[in-house]
C-alpha positions as CSV (number, residue, x, y, z in Angstrom):
1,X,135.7,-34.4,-148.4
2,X,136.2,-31.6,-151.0
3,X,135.4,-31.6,-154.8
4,X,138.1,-33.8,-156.7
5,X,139.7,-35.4,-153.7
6,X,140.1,-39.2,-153.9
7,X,138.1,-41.0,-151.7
8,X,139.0,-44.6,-151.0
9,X,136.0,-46.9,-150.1
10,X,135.5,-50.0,-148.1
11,X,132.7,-52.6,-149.1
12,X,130.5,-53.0,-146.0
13,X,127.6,-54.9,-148.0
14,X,127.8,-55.3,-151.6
15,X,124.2,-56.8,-151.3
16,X,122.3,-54.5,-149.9
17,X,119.1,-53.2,-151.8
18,X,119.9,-49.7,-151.0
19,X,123.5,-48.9,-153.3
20,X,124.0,-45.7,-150.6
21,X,124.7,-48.4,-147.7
22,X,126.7,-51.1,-149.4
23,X,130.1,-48.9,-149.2
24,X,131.8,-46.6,-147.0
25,X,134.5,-44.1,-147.3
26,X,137.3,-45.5,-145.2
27,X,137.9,-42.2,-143.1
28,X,134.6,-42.8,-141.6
29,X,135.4,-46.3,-140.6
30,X,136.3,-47.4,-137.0
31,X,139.4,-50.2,-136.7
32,X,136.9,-53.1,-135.5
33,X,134.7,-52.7,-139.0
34,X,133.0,-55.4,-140.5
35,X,133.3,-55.3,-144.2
36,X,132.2,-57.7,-146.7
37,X,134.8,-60.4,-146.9
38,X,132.9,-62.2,-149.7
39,X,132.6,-59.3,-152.0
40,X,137.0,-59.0,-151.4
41,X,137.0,-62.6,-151.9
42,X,135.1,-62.8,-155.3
43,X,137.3,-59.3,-156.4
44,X,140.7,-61.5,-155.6
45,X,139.5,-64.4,-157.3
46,X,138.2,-62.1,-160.4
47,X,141.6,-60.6,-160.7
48,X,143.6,-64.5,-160.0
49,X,141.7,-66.0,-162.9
50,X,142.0,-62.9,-165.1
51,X,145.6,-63.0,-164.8
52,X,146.1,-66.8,-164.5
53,X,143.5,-68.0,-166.8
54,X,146.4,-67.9,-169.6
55,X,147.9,-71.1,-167.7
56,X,144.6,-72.6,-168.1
57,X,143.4,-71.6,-164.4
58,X,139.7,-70.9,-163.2
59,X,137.4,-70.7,-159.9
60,X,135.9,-74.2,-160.8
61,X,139.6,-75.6,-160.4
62,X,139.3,-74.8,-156.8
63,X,135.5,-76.4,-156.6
64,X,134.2,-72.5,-156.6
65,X,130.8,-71.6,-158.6
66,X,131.8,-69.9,-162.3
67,X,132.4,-65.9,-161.7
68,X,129.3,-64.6,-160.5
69,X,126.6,-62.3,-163.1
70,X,127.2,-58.9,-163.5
71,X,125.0,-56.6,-161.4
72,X,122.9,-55.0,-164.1
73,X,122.2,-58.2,-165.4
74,X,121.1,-60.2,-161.8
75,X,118.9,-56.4,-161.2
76,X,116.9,-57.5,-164.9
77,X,116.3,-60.7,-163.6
78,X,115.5,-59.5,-160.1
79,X,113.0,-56.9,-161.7
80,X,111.5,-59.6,-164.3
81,X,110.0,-61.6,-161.1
């Protein structure tokens, strides 16, 4: 990877405490990775309801918990415990 190349990433754990180890850039990846299919699945819902919510759609329509905190926000309360 060279200065101002674009680099396409893969989530592997969108959880994990360390940020360094919760993506990966796709060259590095084998075919049999495990990436995190919940952080995808919360990114395609984000973008359904954003572009649907004008018909009066949402994640609660489909019996899914309301879109999930923003990280710096869930990171205050994390640190506030």
């Amino acid at each position: 990877m060279k200065a101002g190349e674009d680099i396409n990433f893969i989530f592997m754990d969108s959880d994990h405490h360390n940020p360094l180890c919760r993506v990966m850039p796709c060259e590095l990846t084998s075919s049999n990775v495990n990436f995190d299919r919940e952080k995808y699945r919360d990114m395609l819902l984000n973008a359904a309801e954003t572009v649907l919510s004008t018909f009066g759609f949402s994640r609660e329509d489909l019996g899914l918990l309301s879109k999930p905190k923003f990280w710096i926000n869930e990171l205050r309360e994390e640190l506030k415990k």
